[in-house]
C-alpha positions as CSV (number, residue, x, y, z in Angstrom):
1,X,71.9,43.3,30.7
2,X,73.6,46.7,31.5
3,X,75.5,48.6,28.5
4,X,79.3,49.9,28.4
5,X,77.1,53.7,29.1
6,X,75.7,52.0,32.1
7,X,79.3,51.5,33.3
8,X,80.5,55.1,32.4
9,X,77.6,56.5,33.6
10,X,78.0,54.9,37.2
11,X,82.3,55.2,37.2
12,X,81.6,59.4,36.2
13,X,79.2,59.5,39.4
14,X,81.3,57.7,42.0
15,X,84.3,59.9,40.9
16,X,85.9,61.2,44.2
17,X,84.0,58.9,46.6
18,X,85.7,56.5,48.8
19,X,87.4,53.6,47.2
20,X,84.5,50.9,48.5
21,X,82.1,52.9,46.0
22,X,83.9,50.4,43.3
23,X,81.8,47.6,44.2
24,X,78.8,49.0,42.8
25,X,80.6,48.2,39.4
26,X,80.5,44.4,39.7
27,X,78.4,42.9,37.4
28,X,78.4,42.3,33.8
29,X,78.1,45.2,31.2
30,X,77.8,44.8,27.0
31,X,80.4,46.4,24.9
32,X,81.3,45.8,21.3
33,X,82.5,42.7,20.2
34,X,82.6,41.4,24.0
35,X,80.8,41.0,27.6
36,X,83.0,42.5,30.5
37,X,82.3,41.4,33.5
38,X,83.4,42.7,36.5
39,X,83.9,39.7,39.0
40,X,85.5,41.1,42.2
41,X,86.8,44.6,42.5
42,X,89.5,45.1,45.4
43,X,89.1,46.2,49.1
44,X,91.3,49.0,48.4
45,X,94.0,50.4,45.9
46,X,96.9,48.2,47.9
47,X,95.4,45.0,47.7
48,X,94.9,42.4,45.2
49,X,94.2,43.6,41.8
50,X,90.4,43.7,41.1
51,X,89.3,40.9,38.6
52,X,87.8,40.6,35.3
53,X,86.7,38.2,32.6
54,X,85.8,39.1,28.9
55,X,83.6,36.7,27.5
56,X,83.7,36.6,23.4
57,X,80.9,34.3,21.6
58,X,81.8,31.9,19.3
59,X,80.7,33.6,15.9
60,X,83.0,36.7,16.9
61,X,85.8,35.1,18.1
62,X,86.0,33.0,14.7
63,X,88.7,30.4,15.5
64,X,88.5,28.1,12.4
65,X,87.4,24.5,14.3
66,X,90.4,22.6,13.2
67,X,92.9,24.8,15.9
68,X,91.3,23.6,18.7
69,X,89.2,20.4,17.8
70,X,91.6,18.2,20.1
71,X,92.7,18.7,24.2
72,X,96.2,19.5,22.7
73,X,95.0,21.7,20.0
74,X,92.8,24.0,22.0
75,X,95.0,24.2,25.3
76,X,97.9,25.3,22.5
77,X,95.5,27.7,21.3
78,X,94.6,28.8,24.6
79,X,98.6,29.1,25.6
80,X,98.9,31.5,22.2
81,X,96.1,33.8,23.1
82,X,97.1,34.5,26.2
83,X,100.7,35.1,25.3
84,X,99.0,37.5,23.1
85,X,96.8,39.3,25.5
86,X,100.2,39.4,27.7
87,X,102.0,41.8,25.1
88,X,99.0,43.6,24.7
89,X,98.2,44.7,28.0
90,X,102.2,45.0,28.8
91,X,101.9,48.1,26.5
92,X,99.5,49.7,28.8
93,X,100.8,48.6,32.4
94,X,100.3,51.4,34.7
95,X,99.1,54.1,32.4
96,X,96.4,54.8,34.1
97,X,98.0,56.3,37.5
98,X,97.3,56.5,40.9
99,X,98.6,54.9,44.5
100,X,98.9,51.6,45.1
101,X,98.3,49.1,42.4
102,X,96.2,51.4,40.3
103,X,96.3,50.9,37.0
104,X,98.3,47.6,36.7
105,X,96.9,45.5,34.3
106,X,97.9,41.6,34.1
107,X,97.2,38.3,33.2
108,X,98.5,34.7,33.7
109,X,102.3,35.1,32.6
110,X,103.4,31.7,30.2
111,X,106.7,30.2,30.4
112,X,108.1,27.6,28.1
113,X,105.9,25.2,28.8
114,X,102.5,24.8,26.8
115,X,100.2,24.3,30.0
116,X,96.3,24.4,30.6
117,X,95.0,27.8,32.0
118,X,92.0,28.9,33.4
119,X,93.2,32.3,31.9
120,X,92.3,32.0,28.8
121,X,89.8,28.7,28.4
122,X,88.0,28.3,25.0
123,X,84.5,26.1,24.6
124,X,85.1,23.2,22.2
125,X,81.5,23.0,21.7
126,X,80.8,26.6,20.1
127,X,84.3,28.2,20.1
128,X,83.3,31.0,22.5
129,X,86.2,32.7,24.2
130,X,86.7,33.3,28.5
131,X,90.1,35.9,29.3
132,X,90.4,36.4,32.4
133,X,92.8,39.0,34.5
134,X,93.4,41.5,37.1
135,X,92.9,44.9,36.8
136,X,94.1,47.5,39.7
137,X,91.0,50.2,39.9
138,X,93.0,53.6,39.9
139,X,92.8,56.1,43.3
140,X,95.2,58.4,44.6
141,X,94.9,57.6,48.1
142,X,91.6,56.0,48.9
143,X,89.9,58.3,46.6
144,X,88.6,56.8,44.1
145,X,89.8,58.2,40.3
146,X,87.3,57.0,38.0
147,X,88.8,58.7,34.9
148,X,91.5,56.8,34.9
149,X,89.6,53.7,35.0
150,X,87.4,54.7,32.2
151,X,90.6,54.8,30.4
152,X,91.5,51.4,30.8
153,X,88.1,49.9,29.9
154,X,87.5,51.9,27.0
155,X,90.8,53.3,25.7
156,X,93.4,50.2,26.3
157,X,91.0,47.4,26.7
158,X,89.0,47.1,23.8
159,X,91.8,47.7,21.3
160,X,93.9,44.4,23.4
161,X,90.9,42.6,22.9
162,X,90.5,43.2,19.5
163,X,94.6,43.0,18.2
164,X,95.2,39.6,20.2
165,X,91.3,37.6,21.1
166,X,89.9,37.9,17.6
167,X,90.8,35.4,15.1
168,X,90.5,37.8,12.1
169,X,93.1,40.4,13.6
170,X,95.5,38.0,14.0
171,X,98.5,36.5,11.8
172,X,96.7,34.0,10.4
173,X,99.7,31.8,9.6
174,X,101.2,32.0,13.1
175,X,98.3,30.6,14.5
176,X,98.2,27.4,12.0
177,X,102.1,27.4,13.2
178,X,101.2,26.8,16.8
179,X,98.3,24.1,15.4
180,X,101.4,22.3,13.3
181,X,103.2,22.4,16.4
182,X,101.1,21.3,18.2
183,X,100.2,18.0,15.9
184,X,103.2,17.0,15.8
185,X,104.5,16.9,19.6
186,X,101.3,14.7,19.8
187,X,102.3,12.4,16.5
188,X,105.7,11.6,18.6
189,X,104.0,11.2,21.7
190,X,102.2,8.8,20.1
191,X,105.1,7.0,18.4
192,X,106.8,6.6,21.8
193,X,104.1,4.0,22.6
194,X,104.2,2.0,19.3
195,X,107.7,2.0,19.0
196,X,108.3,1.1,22.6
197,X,110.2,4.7,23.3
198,X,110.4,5.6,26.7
199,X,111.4,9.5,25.5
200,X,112.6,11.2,22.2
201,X,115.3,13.8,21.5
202,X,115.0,15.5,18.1
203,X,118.9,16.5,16.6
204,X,119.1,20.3,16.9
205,X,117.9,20.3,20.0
206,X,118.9,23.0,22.8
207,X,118.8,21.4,25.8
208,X,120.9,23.9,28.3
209,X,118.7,26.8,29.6
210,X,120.3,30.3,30.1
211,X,120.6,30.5,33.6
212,X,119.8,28.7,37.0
213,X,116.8,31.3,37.0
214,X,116.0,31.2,33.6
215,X,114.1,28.3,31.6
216,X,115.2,30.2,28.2
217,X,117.8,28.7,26.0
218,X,121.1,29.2,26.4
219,X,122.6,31.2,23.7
220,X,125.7,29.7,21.3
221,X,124.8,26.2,23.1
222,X,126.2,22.6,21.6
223,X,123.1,21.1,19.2
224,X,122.1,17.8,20.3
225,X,122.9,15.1,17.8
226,X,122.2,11.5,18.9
227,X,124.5,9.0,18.6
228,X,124.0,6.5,15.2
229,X,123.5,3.3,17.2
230,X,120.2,5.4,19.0
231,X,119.2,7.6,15.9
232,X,115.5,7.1,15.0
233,X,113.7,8.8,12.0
234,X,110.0,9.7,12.2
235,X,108.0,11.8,9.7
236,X,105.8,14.5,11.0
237,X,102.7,15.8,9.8
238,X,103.0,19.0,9.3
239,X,107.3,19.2,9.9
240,X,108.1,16.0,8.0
241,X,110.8,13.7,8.4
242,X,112.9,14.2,11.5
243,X,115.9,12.6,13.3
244,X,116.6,12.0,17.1
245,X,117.9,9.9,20.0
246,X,115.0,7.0,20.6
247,X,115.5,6.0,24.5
248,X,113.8,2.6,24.3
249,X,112.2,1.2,27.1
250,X,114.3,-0.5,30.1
251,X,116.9,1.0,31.9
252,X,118.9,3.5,30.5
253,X,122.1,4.9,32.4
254,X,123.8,8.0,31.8
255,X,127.3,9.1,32.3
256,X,129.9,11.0,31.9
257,X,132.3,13.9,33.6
258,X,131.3,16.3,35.9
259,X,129.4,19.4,33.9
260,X,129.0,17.5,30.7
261,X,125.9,17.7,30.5
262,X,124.2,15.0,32.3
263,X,121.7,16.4,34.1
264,X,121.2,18.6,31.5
265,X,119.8,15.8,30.1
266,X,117.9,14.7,32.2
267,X,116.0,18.1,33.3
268,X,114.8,18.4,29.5
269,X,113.4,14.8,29.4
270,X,111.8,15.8,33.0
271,X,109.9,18.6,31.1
272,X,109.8,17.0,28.2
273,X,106.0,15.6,29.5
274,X,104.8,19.1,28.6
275,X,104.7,20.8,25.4
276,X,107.3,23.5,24.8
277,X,106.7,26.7,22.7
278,X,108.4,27.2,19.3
279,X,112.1,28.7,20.0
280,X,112.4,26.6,23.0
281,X,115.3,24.2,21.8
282,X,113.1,21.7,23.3
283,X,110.7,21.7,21.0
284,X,111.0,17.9,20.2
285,X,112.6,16.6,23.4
286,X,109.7,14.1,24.2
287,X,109.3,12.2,27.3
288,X,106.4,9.4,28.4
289,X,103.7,11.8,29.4
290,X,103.4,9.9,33.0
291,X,107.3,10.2,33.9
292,X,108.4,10.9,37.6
293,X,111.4,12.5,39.0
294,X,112.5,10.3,42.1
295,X,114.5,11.7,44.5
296,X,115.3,11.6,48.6
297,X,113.4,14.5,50.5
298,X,114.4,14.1,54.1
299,X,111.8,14.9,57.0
300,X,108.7,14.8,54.5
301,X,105.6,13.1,56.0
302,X,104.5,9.5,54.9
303,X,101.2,8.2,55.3
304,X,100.3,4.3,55.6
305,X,102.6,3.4,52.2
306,X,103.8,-0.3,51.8
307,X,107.4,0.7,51.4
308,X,108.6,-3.2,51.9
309,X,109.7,-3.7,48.8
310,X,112.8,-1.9,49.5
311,X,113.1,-1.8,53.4
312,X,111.7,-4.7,54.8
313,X,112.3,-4.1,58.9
314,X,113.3,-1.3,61.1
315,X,115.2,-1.3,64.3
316,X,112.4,-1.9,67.6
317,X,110.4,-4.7,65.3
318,X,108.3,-1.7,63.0
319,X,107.3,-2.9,60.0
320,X,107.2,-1.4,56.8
321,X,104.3,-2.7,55.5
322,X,102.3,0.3,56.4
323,X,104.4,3.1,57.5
324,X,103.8,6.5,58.7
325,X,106.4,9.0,59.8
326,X,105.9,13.1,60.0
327,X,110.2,13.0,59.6
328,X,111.0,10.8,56.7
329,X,115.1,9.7,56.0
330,X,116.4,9.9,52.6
331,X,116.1,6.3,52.2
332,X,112.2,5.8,53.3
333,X,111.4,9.1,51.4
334,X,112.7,7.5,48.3
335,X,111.6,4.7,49.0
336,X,107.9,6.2,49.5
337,X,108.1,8.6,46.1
338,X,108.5,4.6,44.5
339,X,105.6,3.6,45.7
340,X,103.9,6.5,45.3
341,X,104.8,7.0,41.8
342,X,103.5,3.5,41.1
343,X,100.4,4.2,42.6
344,X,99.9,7.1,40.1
345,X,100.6,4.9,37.2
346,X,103.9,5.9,36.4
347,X,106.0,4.0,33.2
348,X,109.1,5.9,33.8
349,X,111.2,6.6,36.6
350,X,113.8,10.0,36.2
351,X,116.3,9.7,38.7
352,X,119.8,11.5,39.2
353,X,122.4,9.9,41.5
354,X,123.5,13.8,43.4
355,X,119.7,14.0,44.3
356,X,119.6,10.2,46.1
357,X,120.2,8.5,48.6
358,X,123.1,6.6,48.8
359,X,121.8,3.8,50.9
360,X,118.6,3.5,48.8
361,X,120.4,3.3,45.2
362,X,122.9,1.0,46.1
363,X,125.4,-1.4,48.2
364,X,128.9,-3.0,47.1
365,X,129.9,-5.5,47.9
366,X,132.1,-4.7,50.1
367,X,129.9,-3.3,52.4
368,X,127.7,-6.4,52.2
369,X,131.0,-8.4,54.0
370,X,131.5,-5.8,56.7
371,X,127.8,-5.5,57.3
372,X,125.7,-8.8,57.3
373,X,122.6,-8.8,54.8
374,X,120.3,-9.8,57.7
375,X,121.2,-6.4,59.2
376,X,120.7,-4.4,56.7
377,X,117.0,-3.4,56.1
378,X,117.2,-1.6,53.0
379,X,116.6,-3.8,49.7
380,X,118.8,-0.8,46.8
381,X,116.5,0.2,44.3
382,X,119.4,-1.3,41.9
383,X,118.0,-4.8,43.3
384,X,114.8,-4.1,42.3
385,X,115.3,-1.9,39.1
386,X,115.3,-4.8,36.7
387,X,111.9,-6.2,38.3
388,X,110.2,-3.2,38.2
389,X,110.3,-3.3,34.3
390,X,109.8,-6.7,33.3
391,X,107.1,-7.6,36.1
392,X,105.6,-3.8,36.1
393,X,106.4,-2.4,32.6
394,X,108.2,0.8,34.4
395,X,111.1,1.6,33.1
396,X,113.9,4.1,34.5
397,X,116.4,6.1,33.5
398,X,119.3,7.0,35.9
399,X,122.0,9.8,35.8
400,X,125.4,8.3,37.6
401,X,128.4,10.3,37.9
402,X,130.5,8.2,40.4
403,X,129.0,5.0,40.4
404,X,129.2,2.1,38.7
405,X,127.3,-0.5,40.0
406,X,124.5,-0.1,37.0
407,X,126.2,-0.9,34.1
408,X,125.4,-4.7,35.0
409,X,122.0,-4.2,34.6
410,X,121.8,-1.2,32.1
411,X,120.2,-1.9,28.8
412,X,121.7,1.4,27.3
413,X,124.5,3.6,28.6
414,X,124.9,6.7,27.6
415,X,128.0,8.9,28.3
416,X,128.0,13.1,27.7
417,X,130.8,15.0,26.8
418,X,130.5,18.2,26.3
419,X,127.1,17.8,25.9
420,X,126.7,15.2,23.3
421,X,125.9,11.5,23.7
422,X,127.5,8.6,23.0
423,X,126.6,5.2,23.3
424,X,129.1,3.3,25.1
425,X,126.8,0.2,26.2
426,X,128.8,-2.4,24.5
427,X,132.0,-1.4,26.0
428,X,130.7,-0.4,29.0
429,X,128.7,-3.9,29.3
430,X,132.7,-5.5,28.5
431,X,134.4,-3.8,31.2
432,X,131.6,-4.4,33.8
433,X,131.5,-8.2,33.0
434,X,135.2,-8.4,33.7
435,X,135.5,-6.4,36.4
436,X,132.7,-8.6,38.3
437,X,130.2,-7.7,41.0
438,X,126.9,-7.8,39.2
439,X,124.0,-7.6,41.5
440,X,122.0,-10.4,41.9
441,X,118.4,-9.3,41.5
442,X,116.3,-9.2,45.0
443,X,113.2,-11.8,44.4
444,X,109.9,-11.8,46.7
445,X,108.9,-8.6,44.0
446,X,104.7,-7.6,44.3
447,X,103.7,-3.9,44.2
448,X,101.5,-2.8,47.2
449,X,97.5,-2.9,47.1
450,X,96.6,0.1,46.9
451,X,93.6,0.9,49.1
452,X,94.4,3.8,50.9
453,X,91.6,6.0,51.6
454,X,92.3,9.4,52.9
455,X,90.3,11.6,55.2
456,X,91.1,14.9,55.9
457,X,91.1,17.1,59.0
458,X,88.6,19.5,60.2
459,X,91.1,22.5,58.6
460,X,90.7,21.4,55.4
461,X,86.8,20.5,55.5
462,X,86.1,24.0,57.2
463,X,83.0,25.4,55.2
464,X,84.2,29.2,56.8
465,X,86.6,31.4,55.1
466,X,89.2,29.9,53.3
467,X,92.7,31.8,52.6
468,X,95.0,30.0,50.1
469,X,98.2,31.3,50.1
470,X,101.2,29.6,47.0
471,X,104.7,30.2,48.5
472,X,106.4,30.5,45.1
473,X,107.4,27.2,44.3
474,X,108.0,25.8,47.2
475,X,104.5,25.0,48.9
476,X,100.6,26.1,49.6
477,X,99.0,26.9,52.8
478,X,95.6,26.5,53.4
479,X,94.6,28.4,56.3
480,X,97.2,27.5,58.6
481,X,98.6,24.0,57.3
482,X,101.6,24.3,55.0
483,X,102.3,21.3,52.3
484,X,105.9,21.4,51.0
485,X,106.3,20.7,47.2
486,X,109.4,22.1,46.6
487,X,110.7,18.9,45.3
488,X,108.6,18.2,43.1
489,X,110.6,19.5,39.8
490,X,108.2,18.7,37.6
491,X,106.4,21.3,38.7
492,X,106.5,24.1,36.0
493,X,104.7,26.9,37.1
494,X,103.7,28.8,40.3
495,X,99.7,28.5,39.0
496,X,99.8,24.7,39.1
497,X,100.4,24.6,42.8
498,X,97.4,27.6,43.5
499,X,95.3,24.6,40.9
500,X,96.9,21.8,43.9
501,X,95.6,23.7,46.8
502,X,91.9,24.0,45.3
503,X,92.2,20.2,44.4
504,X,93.1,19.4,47.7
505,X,90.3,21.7,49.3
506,X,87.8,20.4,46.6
507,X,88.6,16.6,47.5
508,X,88.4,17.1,50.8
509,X,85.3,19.0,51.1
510,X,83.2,16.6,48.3
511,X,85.3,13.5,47.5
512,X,87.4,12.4,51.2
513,X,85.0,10.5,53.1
514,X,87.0,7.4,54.3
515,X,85.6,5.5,51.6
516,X,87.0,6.3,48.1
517,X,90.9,5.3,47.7
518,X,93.4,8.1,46.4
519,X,93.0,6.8,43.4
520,X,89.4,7.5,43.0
521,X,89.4,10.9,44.4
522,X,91.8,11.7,41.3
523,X,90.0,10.2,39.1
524,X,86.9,11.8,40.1
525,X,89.6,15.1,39.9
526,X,90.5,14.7,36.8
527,X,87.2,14.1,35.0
528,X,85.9,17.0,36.8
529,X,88.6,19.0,35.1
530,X,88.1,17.2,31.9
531,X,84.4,18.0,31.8
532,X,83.8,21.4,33.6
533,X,87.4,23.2,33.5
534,X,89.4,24.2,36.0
535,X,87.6,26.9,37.2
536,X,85.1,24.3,38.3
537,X,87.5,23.5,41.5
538,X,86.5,27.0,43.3
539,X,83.3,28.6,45.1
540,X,83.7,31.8,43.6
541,X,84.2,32.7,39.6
542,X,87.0,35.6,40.4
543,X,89.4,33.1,42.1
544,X,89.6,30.8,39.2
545,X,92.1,33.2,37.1
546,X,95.4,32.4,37.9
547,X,95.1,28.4,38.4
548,X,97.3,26.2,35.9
549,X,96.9,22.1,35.4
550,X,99.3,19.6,37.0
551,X,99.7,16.5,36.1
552,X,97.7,13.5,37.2
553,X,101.3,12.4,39.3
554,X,101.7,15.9,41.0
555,X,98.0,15.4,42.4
556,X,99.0,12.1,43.6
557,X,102.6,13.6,45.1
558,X,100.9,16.9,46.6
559,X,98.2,15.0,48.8
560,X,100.7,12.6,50.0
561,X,103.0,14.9,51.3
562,X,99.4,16.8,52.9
563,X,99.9,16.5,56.7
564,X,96.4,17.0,57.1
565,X,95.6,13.9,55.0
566,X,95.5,10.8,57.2
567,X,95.2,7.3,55.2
């Protein structure tokens, strides 16, 4: 193996060549403390940042065994290091100087949400340590300025990696914070299943973020406090005892004025099946892990889904039972998301009346005497809302602001003002009862077989170059087919939908072949992950740095909106 003087050695006698000269640095050189390894180095000072990985053995790093002997544990662990490294390097962003990108230095950048990186990825079995990041090799023009990169690698570098990657430089007692943490969010994760919770919101909670751009908490925001009739008391490991709104299992409705805070509510029990960092204000908000938002996207693509459960005929005789459209309605998207969600072993159902469709959520009754039942296709979710939880143990819990034709079949209502709950359900149960038009549940209920096996086009199984492009949060591109996610709001970070577009290429290279259902091919997914990371999912080691893990559901959601996918 080459030394750190190998490196210098070679950077002091390429100084002044042409930038290409860099990629006689790749390989993997010994330094104190730590292996560098130079994975990729860039075509030229304006593109992508080169890439790096420092690789710490277990003995050095020294992570006691109890911070990372669970999933949750080590993917917290994982979250706090690279935080670190972040502030670290931040200090030493473009020291180095030159044109272009030279001298940037950067890794995965965390938000509030505790997620699973393959920036920072620590081996339960002997606690060694893998940081990976970009580095821009410094030039000034296409001239390659070596002594500015020797500064980086053995100026700023080692000192990042020894202040924020090894367990003896670092505030001990912070790190047993983000273990403590960590233990508990799992404790009440665990007590929503044997206390038949559907989600969990701790009093003190902050729920409003700071902006419409910023998932930080708002500053001089109203406390949650649960109302009495919902408080629940749990004592956590390491926090002890704590108080908080218990949403039980069922259907839940929430109301209230416009900018009350009802959607408020319902975006932090959306995230609330992730982890959030200490200082969040949603610390403790707590939702069922497999929770889906539903809600109408008009023009998606649909793919062979049994949507008759809620429209059972369309105009010209087509049937429902497997349809396919490339220019889906509100109502057959929604409809669709349902049926998808089910098929990806959902138990909770998030949805917000301003983000429906009318049509699909409900009809009055007078609309039922101007238009005839037998011409109207669409069966309202609120028909089926009751079924689906007590013949398929999913449960939902709806935000209505004009509404009221759930407060029939509402097991809890819940109205805001000024962002605190009440819980009105008796009265509200009173008034509906005497004002009349409850809605008779829709029978014929049975959830779809689910056997669909996709295969994937030839653009998607193409062994020649791929490009993967992530537009922001709003889609990937592979090559030239474009998947539109921008609806899915569970979605917390850009890196989970660069980890979607190597799942998809993945499963459709090694896992599609007209035989496995969708359900298998995630399955396989997941263990994959579960067993060899997520750096596993690409061909080459440098591309695996800035990949984040989505939920089991956002698989299922990203390769049925995949126009290349045909099932």
């Amino acid at each position: 193996m080459k030394t750190a003087q190998d490196l210098r050695t070679l950077l002091q006698s390429i100084d002044h060549k042409s930038y290409p000269a860099y990629k006689s640095t790749q390989g993997i050189y010994r330094f104190p403390g730590y292996l560098l390894s130079i994975d990729h180095v860039q075509g030229d000072p304006f593109a992508s940042p080169s890439r790096v990985s420092i690789h710490i053995d277990g003995k050095t790093a020294g992570f006691p065994t109890e911070l990372y002997d669970t999933r949750p544990k080590r993917t917290a662990l994982q979250d706090h290091l690279t935080r670190l490294f972040y502030g670290e390097i931040d200090r030493f962003n473009f020291r180095a100087k030159g044109s272009g990108k030279s001298g940037l230095l950067s890794v995965s950048r965390c938000g509030q949400e505790i997620l699973e990186r393959s920036a920072c990825t620590l081996n339960p079995a002997d606690g060694s340590l893998i940081l990976r990041m970009q580095i821009g090799f410094p030039a000034g023009g296409r001239t390659i300025h070596s002594g500015e990169l020797i500064r980086i690698l053995y100026d700023f570098l080692p000192d990042c990696v020894n202040d924020s990657l090894l367990y003896k430089n670092l505030d001990k007692k912070k790190c047993q914070e983000v273990r403590a943490l960590c233990e508990d969010q799992e404790f009440i994760r665990a007590q929503l299943r044997e206390r038949g919770l559907a989600a969990f919101v701790a009093n003190g909670s902050i729920l409003p973020r700071l902006s419409g751009v910023s998932e930080r908490p708002m500053k001089k925001a109203v406390p949650f406090v649960s109302p009495a009739s919902l408080e629940i008391s749990m004592k956590l490991p390491n926090r002890g005892a704590i108080k908080g709104m218990g949403l039980k299992k069922g259907i839940t409705l929430i109301v209230g004025g416009g900018f009350h805070g009802k959607s408020t509510l319902l975006k932090a029990l959306e995230r609330g099946v992730y982890n959030h960092i200490a200082g969040d204000g949603r610390e403790f908000v707590i939702t069922d892990s497999s929770a889906v938002k539903l809600r109408a996207e008009d023009s998606r693509s649909i793919s062979n889904v049994d949507i008759s459960l809620f429209i059972n005929h369309l105009p010209g005789g087509r049937g429902t039972g497997s349809f396919s459209t490339e220019d889906a309605s509100g109502s057959t998207s929604q409809a669709a998301n349902v049926i998808e969600g089910i098929e990806a072993g959902t138990s909770l159902f998030l949805i917000d009346e301003d983000t429906s469709a009318t049509n699909f959520m409900i009809r009055d009754g007078l609309m039922q005497k101007v238009v005839a039942d037998r011409e109207e296709p669409i069966t309202p979710f609120i028909s089926r809302v009751r079924s689906l939880y007590e013949q398929a143990g999913i449960s939902s819990i709806i935000v209505a602001g004009s509404s009221g034709s759930y407060f029939h079949t509402a097991d809890t209502v819940i109205q805001m003002k000024e962002y605190l709950p009440f819980d009105i359900t008796e009265n509200a149960k009173a008034i509906a009862a005497s004002w009349g038009g409850a809605v008779t549940p829709a029978g014929d209920f049975r959830i779809p077989d689910f056997r669909r096996c996709p295969r994937p086009a030839e653009g998607l199984r193409n062994q020649d170059r791929l490009k993967i492009k992530v537009l922001g949060r709003e889609g990937i591109q592979i090559n030239r087919s474009s998947t539109d996610l921008r609806y899915l709001e569970q979605l917390a970070d850009g890196e989970q939908l660069a980890a979607l577009a190597y799942l998809l290429v993945y499963a459709s290279r090694h896992l599609m072949n007209g035989q496995r259902t969708l359900t298998e091919i995630v399955d396989a997914l997941e263990q994959r992950m579960d067993r060899e990371g997520l750096a596993s999912l690409t061909d080459s080691s440098y591309l695996a740095s800035d990949l984040c893990r989505p939920r089991r559901q956002e698989i299922f959601a990203c390769f049925n909106r995949c126009r290349e996918l045909r099932f």
